[in-house]
MDTraj code that builds the backbone (N, CA, C; nanometers):
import mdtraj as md
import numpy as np

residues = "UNK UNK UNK UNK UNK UNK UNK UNK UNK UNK UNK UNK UNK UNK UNK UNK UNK UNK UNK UNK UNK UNK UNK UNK UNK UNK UNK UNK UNK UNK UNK UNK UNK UNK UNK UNK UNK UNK UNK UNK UNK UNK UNK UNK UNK UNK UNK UNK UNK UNK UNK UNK UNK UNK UNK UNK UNK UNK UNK UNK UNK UNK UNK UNK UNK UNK UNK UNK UNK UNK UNK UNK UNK UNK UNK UNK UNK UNK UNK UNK UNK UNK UNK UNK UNK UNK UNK UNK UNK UNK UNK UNK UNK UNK UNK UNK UNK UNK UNK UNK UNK UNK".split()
xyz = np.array([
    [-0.1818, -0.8350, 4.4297],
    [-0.1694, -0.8285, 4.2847],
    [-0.2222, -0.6961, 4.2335],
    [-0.1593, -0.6414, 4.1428],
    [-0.1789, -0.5387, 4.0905],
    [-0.3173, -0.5839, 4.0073],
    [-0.4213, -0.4505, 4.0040],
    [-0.5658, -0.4773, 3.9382],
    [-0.5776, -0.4396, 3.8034],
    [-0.6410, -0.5219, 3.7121],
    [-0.6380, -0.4997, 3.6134],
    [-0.7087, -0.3408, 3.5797],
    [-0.6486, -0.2917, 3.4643],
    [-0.6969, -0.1718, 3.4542],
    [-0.8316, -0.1377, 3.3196],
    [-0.9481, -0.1391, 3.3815],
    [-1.0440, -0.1460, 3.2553],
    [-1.0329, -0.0754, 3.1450],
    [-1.1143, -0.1341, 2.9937],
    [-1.0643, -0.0587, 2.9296],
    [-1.1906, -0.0133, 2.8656],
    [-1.1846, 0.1219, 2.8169],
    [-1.2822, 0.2554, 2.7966],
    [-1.3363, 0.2738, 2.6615],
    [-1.2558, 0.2056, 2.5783],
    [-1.2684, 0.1955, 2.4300],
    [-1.2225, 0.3192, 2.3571],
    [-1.1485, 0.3662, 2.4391],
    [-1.0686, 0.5168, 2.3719],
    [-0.9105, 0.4516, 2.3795],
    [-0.8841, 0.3551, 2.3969],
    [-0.7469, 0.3600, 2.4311],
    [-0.6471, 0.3927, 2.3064],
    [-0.5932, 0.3912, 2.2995],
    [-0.4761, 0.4037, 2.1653],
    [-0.3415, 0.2988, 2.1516],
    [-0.3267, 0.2647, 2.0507],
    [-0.2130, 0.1796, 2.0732],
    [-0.1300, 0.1779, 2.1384],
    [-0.0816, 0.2740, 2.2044],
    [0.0501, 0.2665, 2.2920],
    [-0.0188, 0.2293, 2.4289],
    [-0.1574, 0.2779, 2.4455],
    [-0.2508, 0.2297, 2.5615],
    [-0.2533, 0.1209, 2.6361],
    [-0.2616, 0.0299, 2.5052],
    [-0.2925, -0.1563, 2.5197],
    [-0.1613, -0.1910, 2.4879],
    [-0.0610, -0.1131, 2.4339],
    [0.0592, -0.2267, 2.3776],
    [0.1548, -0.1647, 2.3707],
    [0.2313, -0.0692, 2.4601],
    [0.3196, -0.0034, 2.4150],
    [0.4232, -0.0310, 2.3585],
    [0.4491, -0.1440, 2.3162],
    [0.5613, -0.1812, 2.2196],
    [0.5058, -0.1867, 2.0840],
    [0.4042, -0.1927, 2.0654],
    [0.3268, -0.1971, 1.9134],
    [0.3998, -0.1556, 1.8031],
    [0.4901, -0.0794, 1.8167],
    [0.5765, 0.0225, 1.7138],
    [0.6489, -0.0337, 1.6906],
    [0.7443, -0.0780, 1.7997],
    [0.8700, -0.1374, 1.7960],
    [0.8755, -0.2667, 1.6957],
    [0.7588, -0.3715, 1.7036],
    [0.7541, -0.4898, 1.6168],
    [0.6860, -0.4706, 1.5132],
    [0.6642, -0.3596, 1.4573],
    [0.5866, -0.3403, 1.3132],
    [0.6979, -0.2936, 1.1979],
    [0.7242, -0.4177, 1.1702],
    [0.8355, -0.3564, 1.0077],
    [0.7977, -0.2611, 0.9251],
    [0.8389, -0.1960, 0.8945],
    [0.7929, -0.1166, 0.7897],
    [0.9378, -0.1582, 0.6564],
    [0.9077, -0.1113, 0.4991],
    [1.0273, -0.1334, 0.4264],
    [1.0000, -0.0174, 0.3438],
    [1.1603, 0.0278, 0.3022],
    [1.1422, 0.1249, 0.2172],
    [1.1489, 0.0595, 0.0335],
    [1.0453, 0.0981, -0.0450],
    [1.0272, 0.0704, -0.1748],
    [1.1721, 0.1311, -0.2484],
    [1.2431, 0.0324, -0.2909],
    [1.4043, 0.0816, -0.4070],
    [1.3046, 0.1294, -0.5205],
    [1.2601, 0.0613, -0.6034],
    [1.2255, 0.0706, -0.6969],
    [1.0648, -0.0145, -0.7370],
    [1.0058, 0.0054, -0.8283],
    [0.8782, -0.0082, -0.8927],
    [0.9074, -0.0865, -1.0219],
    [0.8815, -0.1914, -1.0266],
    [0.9907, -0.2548, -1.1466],
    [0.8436, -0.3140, -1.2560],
    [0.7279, -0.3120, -1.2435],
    [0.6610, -0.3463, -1.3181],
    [0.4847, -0.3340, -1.2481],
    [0.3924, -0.4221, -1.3224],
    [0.2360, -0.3557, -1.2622],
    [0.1731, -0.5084, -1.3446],
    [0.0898, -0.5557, -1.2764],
    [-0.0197, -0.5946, -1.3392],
    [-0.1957, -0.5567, -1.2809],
    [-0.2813, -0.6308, -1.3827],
    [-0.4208, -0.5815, -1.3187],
    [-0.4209, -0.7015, -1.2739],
    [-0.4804, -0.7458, -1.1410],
    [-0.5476, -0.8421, -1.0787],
    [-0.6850, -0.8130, -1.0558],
    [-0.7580, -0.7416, -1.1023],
    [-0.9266, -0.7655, -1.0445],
    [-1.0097, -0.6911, -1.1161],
    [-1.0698, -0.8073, -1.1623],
    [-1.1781, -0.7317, -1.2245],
    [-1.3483, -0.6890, -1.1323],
    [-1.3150, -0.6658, -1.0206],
    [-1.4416, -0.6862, -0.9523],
    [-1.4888, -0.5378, -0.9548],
    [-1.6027, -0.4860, -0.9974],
    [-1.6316, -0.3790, -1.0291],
    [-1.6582, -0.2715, -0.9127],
    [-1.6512, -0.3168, -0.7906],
    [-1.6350, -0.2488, -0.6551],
    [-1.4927, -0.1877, -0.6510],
    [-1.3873, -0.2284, -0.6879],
    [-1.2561, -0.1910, -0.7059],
    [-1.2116, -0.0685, -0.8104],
    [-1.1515, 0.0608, -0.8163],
    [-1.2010, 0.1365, -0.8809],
    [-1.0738, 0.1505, -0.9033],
    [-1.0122, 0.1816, -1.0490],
    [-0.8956, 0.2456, -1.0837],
    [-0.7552, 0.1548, -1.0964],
    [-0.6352, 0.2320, -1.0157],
    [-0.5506, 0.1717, -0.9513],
    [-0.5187, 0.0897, -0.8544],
    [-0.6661, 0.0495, -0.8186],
    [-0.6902, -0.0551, -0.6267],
    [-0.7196, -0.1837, -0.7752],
    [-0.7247, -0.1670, -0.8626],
    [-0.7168, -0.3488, -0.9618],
    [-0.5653, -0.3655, -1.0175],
    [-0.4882, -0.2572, -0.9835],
    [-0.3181, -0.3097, -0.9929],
    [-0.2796, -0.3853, -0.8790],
    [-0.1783, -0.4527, -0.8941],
    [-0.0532, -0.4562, -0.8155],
    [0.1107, -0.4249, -0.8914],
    [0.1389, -0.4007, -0.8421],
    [0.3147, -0.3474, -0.8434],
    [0.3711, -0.4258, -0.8048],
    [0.5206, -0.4545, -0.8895],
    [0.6282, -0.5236, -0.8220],
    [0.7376, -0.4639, -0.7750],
    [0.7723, -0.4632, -0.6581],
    [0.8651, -0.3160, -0.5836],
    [0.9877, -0.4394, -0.5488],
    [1.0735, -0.3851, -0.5432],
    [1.2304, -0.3791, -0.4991],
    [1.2303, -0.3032, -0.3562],
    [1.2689, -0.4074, -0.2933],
    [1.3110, -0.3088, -0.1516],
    [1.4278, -0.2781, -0.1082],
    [1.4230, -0.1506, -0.0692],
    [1.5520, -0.1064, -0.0575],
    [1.6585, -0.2044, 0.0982],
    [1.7706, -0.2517, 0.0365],
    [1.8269, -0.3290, 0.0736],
    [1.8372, -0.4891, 0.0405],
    [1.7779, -0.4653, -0.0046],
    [1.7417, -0.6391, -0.0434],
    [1.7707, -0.6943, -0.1817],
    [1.7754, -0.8016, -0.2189],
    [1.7867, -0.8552, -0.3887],
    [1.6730, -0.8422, -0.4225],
    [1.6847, -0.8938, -0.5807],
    [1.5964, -0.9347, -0.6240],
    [1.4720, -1.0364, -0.6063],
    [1.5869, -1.1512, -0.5127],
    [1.4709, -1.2375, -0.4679],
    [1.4001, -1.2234, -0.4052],
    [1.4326, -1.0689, -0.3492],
    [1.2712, -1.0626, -0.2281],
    [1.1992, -0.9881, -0.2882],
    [1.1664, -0.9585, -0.4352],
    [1.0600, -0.8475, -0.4933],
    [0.9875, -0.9101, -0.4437],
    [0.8607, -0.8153, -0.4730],
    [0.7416, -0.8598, -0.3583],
    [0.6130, -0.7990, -0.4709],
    [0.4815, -0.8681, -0.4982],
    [0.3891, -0.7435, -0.5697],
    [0.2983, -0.7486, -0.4554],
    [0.2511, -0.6183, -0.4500],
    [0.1903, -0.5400, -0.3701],
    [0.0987, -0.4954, -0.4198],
    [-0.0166, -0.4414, -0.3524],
    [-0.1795, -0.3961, -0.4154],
    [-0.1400, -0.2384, -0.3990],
    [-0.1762, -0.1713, -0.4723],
    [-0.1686, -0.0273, -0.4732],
    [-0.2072, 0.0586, -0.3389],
    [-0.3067, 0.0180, -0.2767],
    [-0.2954, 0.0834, -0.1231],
    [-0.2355, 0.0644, -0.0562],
    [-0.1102, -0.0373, -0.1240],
    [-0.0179, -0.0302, 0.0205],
    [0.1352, 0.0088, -0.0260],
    [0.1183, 0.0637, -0.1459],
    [0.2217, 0.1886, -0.2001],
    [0.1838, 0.3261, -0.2602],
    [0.0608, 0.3556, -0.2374],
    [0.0153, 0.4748, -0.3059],
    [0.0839, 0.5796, -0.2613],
    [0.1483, 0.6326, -0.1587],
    [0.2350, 0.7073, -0.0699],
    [0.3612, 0.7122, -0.1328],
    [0.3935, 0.6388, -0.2178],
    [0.5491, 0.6178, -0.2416],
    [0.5826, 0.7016, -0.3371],
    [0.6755, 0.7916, -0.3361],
    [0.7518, 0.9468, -0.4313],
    [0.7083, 0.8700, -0.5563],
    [0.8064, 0.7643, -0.5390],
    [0.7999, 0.6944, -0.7321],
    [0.7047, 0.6572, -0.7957],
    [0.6124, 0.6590, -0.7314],
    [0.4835, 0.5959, -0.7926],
    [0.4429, 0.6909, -0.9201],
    [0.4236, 0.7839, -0.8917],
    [0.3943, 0.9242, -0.9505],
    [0.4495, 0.8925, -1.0883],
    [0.6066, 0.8847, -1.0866],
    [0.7277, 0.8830, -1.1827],
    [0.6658, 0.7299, -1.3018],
    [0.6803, 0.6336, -1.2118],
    [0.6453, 0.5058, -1.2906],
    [0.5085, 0.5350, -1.3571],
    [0.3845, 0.6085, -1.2762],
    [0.2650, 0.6198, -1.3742],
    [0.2951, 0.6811, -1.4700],
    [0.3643, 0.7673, -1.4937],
    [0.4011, 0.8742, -1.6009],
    [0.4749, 0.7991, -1.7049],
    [0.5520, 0.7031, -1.6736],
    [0.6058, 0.6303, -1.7767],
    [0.5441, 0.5381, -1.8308],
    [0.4349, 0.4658, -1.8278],
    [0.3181, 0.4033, -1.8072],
    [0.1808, 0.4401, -1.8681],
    [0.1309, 0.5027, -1.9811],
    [0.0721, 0.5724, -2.0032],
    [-0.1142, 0.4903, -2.0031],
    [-0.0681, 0.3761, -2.0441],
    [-0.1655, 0.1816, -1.9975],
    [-0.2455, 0.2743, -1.8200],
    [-0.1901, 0.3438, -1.7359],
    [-0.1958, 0.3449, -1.6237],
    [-0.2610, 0.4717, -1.5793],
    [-0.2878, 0.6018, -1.6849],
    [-0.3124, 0.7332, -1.6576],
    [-0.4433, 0.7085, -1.5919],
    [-0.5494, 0.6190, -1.7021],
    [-0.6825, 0.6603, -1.7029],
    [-0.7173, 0.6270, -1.6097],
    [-0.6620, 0.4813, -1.4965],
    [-0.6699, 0.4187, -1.3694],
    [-0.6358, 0.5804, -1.2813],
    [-0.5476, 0.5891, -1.3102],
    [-0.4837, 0.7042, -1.2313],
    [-0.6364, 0.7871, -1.1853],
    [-0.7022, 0.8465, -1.3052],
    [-0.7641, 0.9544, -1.3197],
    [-0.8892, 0.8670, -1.2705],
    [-0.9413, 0.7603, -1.2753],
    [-1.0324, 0.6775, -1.2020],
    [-1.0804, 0.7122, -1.0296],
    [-0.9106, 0.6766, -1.0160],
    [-0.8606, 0.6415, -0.8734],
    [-0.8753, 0.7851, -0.8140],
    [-0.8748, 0.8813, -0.8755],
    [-0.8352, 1.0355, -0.8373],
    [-1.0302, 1.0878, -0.8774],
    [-1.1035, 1.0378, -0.9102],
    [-1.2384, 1.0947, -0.9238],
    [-1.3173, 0.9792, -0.9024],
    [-1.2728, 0.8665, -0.8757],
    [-1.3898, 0.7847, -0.7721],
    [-1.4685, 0.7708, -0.8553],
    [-1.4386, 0.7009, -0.9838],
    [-1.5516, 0.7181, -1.0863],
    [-1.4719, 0.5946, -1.1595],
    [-1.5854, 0.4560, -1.2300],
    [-1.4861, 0.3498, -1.2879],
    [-1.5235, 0.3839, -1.4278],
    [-1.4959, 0.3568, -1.5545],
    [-1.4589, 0.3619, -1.6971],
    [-1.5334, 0.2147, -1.7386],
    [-1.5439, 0.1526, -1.6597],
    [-1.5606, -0.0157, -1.6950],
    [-1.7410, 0.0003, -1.6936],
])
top = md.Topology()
chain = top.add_chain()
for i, resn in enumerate(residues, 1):
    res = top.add_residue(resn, chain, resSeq=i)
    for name in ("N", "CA", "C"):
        top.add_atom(name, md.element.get_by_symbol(name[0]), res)
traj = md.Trajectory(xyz[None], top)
C-alpha cells in the first residue's frame, strides 16, 4: 500500500485537494437590484450592516439572492449602485476609514 503522505501545515489547496477548484461555484452578479441594513451590532462598520439583492447573471428572478456586502464588495457595479444611492455614501465612507458614525 502506498504510505500516507504527512502533512507539514504549509500545504495549499491543491496540496490536500486538488480538485478544490473544480467544485467551488462561483456566480457572476447581473445586476444589484436593491440594499437593506441588517445589523445593528456596533462591531460591524459601514457597508458590512447592508445586504444587497443581486440578480445573477443567467438566471431569473427567482433566484435573486441578498447577500452581505463582503461577499460583493469586488463587484464593478457596486460602485455605480452606491452612487445612485446617496442613503449609502456615508456607509461607504465608514467602510473606507474604519471609523463608525453610530
Amino acid at each position: 500500500t502506498k504510505p500516507k503522505k504527512r502533512r507539514t501545515g504549509n500545504e495549499t489547496k491543491d496540496d490536500i485537494d486538488p480538485l478544490w477548484h473544480i467544485s467551488k461555484e462561483e456566480f457572476v452578479v447581473k445586476a444589484i437590484l436593491e440594499h437593506k441594513k441588517v445589523a445593528n451590532d456596533r462591531n460591524l462598520i459601514g457597508l458590512n450592516k447592508y445586504e444587497f439583492k443581486v440578480r445573477w447573471a443567467g438566471y431569473s428572478a427567482a433566484s435573486d439572492d441578498w447577500v452581505p456586502y463582503k461577499n460583493i464588495e469586488l463587484v464593478p457595479d457596486l460602485q455605480a449602485y452606491i452612487t445612485e444611492h446617496p442613503q449609502l455614501k456615508s456607509a461607504m465612507i465608514e467602510t473606507q476609514n474604519g471609523v463608525s458614525s453610530n
